[in-house]
C-alpha positions as CSV (number, residue, x, y, z in Angstrom):
1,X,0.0,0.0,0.0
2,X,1.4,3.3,-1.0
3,X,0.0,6.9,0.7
4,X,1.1,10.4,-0.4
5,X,1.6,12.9,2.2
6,X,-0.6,15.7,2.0
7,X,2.4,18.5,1.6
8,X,3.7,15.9,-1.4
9,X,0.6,15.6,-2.8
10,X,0.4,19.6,-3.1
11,X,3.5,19.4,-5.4
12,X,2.7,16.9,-7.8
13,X,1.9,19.0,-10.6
14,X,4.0,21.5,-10.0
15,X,6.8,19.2,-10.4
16,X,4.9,17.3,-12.9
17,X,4.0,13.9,-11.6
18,X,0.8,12.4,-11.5
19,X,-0.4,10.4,-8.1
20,X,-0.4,7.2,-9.9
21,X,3.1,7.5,-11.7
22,X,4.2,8.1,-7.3
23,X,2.5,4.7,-7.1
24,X,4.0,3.0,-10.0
25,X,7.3,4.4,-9.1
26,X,7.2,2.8,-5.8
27,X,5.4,-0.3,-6.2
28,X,7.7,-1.6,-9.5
29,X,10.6,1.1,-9.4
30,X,14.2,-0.2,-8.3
31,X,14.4,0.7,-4.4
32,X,17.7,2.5,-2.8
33,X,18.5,3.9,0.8
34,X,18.3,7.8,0.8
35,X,18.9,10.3,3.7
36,X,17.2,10.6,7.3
37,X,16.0,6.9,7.4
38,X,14.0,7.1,4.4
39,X,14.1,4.8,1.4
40,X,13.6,5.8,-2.2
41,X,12.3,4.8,-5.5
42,X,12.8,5.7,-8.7
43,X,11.1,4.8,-12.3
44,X,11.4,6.2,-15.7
45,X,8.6,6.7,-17.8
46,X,9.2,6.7,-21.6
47,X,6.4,8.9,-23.8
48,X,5.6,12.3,-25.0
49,X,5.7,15.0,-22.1
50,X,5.5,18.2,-22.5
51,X,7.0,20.1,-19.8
52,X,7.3,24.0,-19.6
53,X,6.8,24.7,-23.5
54,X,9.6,22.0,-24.4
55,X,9.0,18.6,-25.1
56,X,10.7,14.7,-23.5
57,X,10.7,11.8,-24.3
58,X,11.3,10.4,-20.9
59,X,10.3,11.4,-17.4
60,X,11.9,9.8,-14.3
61,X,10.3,9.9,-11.4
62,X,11.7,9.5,-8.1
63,X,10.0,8.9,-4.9
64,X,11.5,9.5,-0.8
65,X,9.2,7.4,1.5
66,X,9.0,5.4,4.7
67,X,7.6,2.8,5.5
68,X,5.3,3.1,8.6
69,X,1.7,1.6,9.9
70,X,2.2,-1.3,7.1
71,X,2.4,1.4,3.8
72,X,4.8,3.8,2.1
73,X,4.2,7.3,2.9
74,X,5.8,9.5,0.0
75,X,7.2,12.6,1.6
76,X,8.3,14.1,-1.4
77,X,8.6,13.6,-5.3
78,X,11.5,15.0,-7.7
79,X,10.8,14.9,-11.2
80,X,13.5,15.0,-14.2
81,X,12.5,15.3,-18.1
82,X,15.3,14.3,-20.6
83,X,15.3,13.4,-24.3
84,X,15.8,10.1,-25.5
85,X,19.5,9.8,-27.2
């Protein structure tokens, strides 16, 4: 089970994820250990984004969590847009 934190939540678009690419990115992205206890996720997304008048061809998506009360909680999202080569 995966929850996004209110505050995390609030940011989504403006760093232009959707709630269910946090999901997908946790639940089938490749796990690593990040800072202050916290594990994270990332996943890349191939498509066609367009992303502050430009346009990718991949999005990666990358999700801090931790685990508590049997679920991820996402505490915050970063989102990167690049061009496939």
């Amino acid at each position: 089970m995966v929850a996004i934190h209110p505050h995390a939540a609030a940011r989504l678009e403006l760093r232009g994820a959707t709630a269910e690419e946090v999901v997908e990115t946790v639940e089938l992205g490749e796990e690593f250990p990040a800072k202050f206890d916290r594990t994270g996720f990332h996943r890349t997304f191939q498509g066609h984004y367009l992303w502050r008048a430009k346009v990718f061809d991949t999005k990666r998506v990358e999700a801090y969590a931790v685990f508590e009360n049997h679920e991820w909680l996402v505490i915050t999202v970063i989102v990167k847009f690049g061009r496939a080569s």
